[in-house]
C-alpha positions as CSV (number, residue, x, y, z in Angstrom):
1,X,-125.8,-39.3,173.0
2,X,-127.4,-42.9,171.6
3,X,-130.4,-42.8,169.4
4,X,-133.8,-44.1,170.3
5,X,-133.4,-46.0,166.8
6,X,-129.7,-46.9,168.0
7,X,-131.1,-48.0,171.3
8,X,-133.2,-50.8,169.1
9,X,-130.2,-51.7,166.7
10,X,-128.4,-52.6,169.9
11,X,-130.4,-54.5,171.5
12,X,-132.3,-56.0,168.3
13,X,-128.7,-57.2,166.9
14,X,-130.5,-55.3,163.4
15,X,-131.2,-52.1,161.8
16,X,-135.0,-51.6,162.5
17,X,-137.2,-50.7,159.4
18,X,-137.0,-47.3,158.1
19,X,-140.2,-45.2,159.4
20,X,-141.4,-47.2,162.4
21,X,-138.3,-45.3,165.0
22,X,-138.7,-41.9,165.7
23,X,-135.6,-40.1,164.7
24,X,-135.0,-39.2,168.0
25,X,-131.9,-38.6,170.3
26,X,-131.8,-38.7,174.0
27,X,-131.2,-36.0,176.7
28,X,-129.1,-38.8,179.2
29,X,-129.2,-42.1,180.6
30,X,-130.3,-42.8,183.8
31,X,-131.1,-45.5,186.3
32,X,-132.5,-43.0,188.9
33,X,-136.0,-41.7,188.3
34,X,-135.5,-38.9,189.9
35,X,-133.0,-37.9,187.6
36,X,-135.3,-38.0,184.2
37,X,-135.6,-35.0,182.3
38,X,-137.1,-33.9,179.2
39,X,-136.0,-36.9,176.8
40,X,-134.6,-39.2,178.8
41,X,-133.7,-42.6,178.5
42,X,-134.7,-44.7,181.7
43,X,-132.8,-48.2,182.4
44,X,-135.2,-50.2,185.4
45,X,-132.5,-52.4,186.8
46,X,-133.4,-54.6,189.6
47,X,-131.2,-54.3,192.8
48,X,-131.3,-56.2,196.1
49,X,-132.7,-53.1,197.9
50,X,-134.6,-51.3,195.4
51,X,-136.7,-52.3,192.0
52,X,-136.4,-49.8,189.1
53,X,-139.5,-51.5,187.3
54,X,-141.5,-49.5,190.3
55,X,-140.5,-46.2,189.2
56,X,-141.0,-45.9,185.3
57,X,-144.3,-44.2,185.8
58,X,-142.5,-41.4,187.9
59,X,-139.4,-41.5,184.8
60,X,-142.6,-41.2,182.5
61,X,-144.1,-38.1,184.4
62,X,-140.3,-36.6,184.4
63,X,-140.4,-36.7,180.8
64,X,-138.3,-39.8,180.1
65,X,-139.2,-41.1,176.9
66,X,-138.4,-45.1,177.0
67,X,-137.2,-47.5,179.2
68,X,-135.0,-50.8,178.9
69,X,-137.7,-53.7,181.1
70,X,-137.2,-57.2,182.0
71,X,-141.2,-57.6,182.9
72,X,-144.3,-55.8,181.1
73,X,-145.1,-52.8,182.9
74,X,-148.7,-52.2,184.3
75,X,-148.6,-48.6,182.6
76,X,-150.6,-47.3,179.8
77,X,-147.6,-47.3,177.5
78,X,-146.8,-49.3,174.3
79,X,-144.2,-52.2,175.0
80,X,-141.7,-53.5,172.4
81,X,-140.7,-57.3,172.7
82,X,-136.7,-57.4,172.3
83,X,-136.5,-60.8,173.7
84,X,-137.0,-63.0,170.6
85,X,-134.5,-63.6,167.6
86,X,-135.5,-62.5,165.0
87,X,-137.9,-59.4,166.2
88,X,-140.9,-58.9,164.9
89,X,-141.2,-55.4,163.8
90,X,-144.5,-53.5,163.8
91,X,-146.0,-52.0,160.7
92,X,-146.7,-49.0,162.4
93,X,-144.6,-46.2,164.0
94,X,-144.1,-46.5,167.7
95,X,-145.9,-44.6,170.2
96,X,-143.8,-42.4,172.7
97,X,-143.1,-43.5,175.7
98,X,-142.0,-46.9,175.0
99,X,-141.0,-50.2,177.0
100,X,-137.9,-52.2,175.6
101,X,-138.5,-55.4,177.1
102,X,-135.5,-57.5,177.7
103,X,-134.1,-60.5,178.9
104,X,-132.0,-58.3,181.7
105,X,-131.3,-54.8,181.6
106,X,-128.1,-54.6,183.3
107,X,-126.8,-57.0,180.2
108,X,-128.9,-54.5,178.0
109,X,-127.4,-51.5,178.9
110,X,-124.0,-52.9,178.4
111,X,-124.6,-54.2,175.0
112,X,-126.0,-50.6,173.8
113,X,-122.8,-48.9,176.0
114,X,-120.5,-51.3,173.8
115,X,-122.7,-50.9,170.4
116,X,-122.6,-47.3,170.6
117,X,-119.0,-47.2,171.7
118,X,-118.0,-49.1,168.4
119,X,-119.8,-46.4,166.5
120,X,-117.2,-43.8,167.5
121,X,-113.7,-43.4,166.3
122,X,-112.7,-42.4,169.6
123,X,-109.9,-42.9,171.9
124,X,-110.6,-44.4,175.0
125,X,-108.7,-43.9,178.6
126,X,-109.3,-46.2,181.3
127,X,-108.2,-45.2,184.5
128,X,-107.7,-47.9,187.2
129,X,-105.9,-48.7,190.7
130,X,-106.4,-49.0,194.6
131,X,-106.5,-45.7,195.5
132,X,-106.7,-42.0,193.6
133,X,-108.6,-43.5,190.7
134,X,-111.4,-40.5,191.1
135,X,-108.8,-37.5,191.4
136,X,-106.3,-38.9,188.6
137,X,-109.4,-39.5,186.0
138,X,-110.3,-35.9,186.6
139,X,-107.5,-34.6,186.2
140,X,-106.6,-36.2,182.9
141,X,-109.5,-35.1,181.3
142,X,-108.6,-31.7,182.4
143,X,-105.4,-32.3,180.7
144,X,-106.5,-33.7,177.7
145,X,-109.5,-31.4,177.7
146,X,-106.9,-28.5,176.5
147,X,-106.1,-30.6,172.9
148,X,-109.2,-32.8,172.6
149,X,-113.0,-32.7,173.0
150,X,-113.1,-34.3,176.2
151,X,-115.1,-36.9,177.8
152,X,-115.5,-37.9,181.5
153,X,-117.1,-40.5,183.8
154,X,-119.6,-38.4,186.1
155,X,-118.0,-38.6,189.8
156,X,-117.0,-41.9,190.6
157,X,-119.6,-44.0,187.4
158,X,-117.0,-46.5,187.3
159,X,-117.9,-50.1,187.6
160,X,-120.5,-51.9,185.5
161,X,-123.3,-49.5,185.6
162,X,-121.6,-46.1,185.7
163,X,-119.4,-46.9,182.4
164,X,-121.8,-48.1,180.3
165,X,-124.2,-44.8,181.1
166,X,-121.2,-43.0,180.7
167,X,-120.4,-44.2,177.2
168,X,-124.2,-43.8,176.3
169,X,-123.3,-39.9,176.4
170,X,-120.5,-40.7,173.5
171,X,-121.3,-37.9,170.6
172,X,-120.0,-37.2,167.2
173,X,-118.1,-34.1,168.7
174,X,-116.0,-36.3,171.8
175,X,-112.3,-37.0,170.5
176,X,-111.2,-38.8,173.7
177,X,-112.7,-40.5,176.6
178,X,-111.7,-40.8,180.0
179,X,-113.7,-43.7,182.4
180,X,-112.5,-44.6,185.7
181,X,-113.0,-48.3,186.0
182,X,-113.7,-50.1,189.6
183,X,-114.0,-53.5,190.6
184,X,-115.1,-55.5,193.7
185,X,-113.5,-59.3,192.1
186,X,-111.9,-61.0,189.6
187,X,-113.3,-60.4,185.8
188,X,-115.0,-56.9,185.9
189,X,-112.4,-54.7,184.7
190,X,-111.7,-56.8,181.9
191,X,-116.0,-56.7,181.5
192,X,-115.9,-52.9,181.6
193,X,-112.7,-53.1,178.8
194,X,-114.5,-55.3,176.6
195,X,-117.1,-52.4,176.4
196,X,-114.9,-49.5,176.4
197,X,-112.0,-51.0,174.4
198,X,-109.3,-48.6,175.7
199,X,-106.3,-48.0,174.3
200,X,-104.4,-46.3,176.8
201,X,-104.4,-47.5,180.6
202,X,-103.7,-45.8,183.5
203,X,-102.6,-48.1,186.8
204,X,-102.1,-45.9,189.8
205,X,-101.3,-48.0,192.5
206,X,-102.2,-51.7,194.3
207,X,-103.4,-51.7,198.1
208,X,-104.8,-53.7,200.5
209,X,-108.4,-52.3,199.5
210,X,-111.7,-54.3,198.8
211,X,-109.0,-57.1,200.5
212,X,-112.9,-58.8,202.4
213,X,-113.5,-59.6,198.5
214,X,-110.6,-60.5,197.0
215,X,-108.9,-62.1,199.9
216,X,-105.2,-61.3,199.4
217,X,-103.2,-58.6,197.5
218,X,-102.0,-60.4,195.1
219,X,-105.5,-61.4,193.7
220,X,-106.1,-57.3,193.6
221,X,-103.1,-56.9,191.4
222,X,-104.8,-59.2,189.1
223,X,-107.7,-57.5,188.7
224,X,-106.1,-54.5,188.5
225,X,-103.7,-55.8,185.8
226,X,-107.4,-56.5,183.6
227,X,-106.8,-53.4,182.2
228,X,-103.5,-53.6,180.7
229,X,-104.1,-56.8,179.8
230,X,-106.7,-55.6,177.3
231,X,-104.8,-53.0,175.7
232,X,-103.9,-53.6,171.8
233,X,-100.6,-53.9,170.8
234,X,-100.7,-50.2,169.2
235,X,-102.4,-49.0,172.9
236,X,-99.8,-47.4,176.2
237,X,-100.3,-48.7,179.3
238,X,-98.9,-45.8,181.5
239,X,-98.0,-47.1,185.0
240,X,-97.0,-46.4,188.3
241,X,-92.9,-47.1,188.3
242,X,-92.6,-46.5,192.4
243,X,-95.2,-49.4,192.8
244,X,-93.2,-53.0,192.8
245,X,-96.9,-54.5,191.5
246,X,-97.8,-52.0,189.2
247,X,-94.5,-51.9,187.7
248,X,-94.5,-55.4,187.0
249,X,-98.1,-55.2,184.7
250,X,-95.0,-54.9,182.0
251,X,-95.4,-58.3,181.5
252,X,-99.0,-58.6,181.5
253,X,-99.5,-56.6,178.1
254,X,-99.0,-56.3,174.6
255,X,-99.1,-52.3,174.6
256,X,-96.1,-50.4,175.2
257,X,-95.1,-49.0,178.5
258,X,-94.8,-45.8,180.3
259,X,-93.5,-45.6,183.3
260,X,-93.9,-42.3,185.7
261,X,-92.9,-42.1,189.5
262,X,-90.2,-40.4,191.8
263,X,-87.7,-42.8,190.4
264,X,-85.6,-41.1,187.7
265,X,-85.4,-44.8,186.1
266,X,-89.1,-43.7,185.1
267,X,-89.6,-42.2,181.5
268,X,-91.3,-39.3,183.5
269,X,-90.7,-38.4,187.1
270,X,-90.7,-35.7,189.7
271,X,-88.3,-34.7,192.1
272,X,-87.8,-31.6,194.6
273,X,-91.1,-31.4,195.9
274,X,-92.3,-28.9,198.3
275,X,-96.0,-28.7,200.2
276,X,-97.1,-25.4,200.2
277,X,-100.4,-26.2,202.8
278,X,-103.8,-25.4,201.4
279,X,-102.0,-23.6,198.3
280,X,-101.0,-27.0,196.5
281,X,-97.5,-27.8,196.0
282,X,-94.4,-27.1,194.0
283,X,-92.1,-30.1,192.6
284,X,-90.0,-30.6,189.5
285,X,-90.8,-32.7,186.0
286,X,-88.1,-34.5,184.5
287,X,-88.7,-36.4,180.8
288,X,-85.4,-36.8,178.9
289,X,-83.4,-33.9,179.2
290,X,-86.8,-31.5,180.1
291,X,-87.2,-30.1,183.3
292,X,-90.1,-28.6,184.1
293,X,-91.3,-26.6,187.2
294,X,-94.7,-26.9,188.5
295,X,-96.9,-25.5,190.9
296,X,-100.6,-27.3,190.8
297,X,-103.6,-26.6,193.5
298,X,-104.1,-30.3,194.4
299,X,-103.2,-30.5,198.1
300,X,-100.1,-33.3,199.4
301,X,-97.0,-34.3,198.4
302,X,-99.0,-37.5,197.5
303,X,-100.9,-35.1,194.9
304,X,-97.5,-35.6,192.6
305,X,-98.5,-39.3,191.4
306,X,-101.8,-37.9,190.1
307,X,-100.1,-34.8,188.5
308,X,-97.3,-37.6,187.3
309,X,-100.1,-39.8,185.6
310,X,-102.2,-37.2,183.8
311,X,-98.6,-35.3,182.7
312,X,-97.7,-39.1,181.6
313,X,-101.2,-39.5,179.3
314,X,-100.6,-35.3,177.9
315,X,-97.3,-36.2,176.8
316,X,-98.1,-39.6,175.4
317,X,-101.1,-38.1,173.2
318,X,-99.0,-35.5,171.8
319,X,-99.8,-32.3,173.9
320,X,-97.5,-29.5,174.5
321,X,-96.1,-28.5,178.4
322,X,-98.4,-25.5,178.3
323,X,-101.5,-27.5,177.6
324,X,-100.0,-30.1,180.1
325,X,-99.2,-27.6,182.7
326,X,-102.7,-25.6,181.9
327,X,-104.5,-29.1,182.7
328,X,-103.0,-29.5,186.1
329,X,-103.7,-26.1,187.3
330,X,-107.3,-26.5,187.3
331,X,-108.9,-26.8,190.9
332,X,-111.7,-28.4,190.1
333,X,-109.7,-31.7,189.3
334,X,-109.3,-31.5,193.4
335,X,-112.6,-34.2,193.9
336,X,-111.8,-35.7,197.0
337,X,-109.3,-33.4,199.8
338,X,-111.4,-30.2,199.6
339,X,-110.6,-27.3,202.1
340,X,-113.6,-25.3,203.4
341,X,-115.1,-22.7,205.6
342,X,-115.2,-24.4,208.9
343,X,-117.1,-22.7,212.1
344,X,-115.2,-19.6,214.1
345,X,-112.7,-19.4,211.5
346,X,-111.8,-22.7,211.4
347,X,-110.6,-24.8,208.6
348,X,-112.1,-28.3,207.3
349,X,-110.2,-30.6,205.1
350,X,-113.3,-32.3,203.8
351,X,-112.1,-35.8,202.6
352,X,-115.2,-37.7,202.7
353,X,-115.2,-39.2,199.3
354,X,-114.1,-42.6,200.9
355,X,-111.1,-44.0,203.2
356,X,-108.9,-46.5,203.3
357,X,-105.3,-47.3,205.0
358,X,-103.0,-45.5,202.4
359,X,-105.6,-42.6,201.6
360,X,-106.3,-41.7,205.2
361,X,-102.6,-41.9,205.9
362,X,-101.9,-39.6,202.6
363,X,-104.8,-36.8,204.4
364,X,-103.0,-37.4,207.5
365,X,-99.7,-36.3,206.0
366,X,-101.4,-33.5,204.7
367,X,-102.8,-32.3,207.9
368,X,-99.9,-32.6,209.3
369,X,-98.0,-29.5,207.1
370,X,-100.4,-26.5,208.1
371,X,-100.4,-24.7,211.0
372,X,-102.6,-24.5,213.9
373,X,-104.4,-26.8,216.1
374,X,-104.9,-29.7,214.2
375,X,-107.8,-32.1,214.7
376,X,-108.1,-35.8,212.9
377,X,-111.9,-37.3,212.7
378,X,-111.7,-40.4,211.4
379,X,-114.2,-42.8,210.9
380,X,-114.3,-46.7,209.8
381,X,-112.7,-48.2,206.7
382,X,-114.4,-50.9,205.0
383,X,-113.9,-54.1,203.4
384,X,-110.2,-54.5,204.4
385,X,-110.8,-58.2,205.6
386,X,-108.1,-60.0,207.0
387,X,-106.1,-56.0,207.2
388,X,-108.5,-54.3,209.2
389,X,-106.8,-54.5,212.5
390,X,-103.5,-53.5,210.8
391,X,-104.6,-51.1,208.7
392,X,-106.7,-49.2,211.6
393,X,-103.7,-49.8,213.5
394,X,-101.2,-48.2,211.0
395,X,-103.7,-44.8,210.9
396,X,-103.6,-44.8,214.9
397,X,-99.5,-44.5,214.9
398,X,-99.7,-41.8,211.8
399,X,-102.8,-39.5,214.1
400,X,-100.1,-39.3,217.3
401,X,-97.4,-37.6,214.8
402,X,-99.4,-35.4,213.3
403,X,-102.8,-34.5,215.1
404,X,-103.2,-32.4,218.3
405,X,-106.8,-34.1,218.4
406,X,-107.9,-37.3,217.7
407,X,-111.8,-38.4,217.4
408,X,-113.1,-41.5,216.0
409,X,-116.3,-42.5,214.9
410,X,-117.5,-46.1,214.4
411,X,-116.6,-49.5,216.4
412,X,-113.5,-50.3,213.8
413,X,-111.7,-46.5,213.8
414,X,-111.6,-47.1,218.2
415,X,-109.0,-49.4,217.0
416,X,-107.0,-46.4,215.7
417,X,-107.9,-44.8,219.2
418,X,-106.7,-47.7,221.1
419,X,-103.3,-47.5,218.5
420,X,-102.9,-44.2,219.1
421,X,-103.6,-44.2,223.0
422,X,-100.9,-47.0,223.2
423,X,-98.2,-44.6,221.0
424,X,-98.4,-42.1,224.1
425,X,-101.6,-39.7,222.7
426,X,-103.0,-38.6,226.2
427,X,-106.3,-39.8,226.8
428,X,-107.7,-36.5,227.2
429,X,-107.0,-35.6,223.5
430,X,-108.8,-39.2,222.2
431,X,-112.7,-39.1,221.6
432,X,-114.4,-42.3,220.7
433,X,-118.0,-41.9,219.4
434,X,-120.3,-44.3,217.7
435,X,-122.2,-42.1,215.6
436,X,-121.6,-39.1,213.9
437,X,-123.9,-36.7,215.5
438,X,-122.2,-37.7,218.5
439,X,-118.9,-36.4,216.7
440,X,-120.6,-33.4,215.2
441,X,-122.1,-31.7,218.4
442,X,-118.3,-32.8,220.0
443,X,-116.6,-30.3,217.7
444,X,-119.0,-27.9,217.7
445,X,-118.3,-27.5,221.3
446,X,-114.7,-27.4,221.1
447,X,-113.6,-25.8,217.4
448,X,-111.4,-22.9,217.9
449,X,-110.3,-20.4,215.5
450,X,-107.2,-21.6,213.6
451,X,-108.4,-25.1,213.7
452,X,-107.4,-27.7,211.4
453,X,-110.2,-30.6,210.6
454,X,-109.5,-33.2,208.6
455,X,-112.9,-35.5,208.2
456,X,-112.6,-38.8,206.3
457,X,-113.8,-42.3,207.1
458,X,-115.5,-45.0,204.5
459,X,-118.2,-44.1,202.3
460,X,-120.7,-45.9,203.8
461,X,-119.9,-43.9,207.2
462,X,-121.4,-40.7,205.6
463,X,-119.0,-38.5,207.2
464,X,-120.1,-35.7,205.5
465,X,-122.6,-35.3,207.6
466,X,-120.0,-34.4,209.9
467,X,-118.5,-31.7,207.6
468,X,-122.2,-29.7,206.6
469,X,-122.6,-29.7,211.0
470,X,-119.5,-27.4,211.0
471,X,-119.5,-25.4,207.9
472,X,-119.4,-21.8,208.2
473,X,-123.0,-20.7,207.3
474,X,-122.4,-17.3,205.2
């Protein structure tokens, strides 16, 4: 974790005097007061809903022992000037806690993130794509975790916040690093690899998601391509093969390329691949002349890609199969389609994490292998732009194949009613609600033992909700 005396380096673009910085490391990073422990290091950053510079005090009482400002805080706590070139140091040691008052502090904690990145002779993995970004970062740490001292974004800290705080937690003892990277335009994942200079980069896919931003698909496969486009020339860009966009990032980077998919053209790719329900699923490797059988607790056939990539980043760092295969099998890599408990000895497939077309059509699929009465609640995806209709559409014809029950939530998922009551679902089996205590108090009337739920809609639908109304309650 960064220095206090770090912290000023950074941001002073010098080596303070000896004696005036406490030797001092911090506990964490945060931007959330609430979150300040013992030690911490509090970053105010000013947001359109929310002003961090109104909660140091509470960081301060938490135990949070400075803060990156933009404005001098009406606190009785020293503040340090950071703004003017060259600083003027204090002849006197500095009083904890202190204010680093800066000319931003979103810029701020991206120049310490990168300074303190540079201090580290580590290897970074960046993680990016349209969908699975979350799952497939997890699950190569968990990989790479069995050779190297391991790293990780927390949860989905992936765009230009979340990596810089991420990287803040670098430490003499982390060999590799592995940070999902996010964008909503043009320009930030090539921001968040100027910070984390990666040498390897994961691409997992390119789908009409965030298409309200970016406008068409092709403009996400540019953004997407950021990330390989920043590689060195002695870094691996390990890409999706079955994906005609991502497969074509080849030619957008220096690094060499490997490719993984279902394609045996692929330098690593899977074959023979059997769902086995909530157990996970069984498939085949194939690099060179290797075949390798696996069984991993990640649930879908889609679940293959992610066990693809992180095989794909073991192999190209030197692991063995049995650290490979050791990585894979741990279920906590499983982040986003999580079965639990559900009322009356039902089952939930909790995949509330976030939605889009090709995600909820994946859970869809998945729903569709188990047994028993099988009930979809699905709620609005966001920021598809000019693909919402389509894409709501698309989920509508996938629900009449697979679900015995269909239930929507939110004015955009009727459309996948209205799709699926147009396919031939009978009316009596489509439930339209606009909120999701509407939804909730639906299935807690009608659950049955042996049900199936799958829940998953947008993140900004809060579905979950939807899931803690119909947990089992031990």
């Amino acid at each position: 974790m960064i220095g206090l005396r770090e912290l000023f380096e950074a941001l002073a673009g010098e080596k303070p005097p000896e004696g005036i910085i406490p030797p001092i490391r911090f506990s964490k990073a945060v931007i959330d007061s609430r979150l300040a422990e013992e030690g911490s290091l509090f970053i105010a950053l000013k947001g359109e809903n929310t002003d961090g510079h109104l909660f140091i005090q509470e960081a301060f009482d938490r135990g949070a022992i400075a803060a990156l400002v933009e404005k001098v805080p009406d606190l009785p706590c020293q503040t340090f000037d950071l703004r003017a070139k060259p600083v003027r140091w204090p002849e006197e040691r500095i009083k904890l806690p202190v204010c680093l008052l800066v000319p931003e502090t979103l810029k701020a904690l991206q120049e310490a993130a990168a300074f303190w990145r540079r201090q580290h002779m580590v290897k970074v993995i960046g993680v990016t794509g349209s969908v699975g970004k979350t799952t497939t970062k997890e699950l190569i740490a968990s990989v790479l975790s069995r050779g190297f001292r391991t790293l990780k974004s927390y949860g989905n800290y992936n765009n230009e916040i979340g990596l810089p705080l991420t990287l803040l937690h670098l430490g003499p003892e982390h060999e590799r690093v592995v940070l999902e990277m996010g964008m909503y335009a043009l320009g930030e994942i090539a921001l968040l690899a100027e910070i984390a200079l990666p040498a390897i980069g994961v691409v997992t896919c390119v789908e009409p998601v965030h298409l309200e931003r970016l406008g068409t698909i092709e403009k996400i496969a540019q953004a997407k391509a950021e990330l390989v486009e920043a590689l060195p020339p002695d870094g691996i860009a390990v890409l999706n093969y079955d994906d005609e966009r991502v497969r074509a990032m080849k030619d957008k980077t220096k690094a060499r390329v490997f490719y993984y998919g279902l394609d045996p053209q692929a330098d690593l790719w899977a074959d023979d691949i059997q769902s086995e329900g909530l157990a996970g699923v069984r498939f085949r490797f194939h690099y060179g002349r290797e075949v390798i059988h696996a069984r991993i607790p990640l649930l879908g056939r889609h679940s293959v890609h992610t066990a693809l990539a992180a095989a794909a980043v073991g192999l190209v760092e030197g692991l063995s199969w049995g650290e490979i295969m050791a990585g894979l099998k741990d279920t906590s890599a499983q982040v986003r389609l999580m079965a639990v408990k559900g009322i009356r000895d039902s089952t939930i497939l909790d995949d509330t994490y976030n939605a889009s077309p090709p995600s909820t059509l994946a859970a869809l699929s998945v729903l569709g292998e188990l047994p028993g009465r099988r009930i979809a609640v699905l709620g609005d995806m966001l920021e598809l732009g000019s693909y919402e209709e389509e894409g709501h559409r698309k989920v509508g014809r996938k629900a009449v194949e697979v679900a015995s029950i269909l239930i929507t939530v939110g004015p955009r998922a009727r459309i996948i009613a209205q799709e699926a009551l147009s396919c031939g679902m009978p009316s009596d089996k489509v439930h339209s609600f606009e909120s999701r205590e509407e939804a909730a108090a639906f299935l807690l009337e009608i659950l049955e033992p042996g049900d199936v739920v799958l829940v998953k809609g947008s993140r900004a639908m809060r579905m979950e909700e939807i899931v803690k109304a119909i947990m089992a309650r031990d």
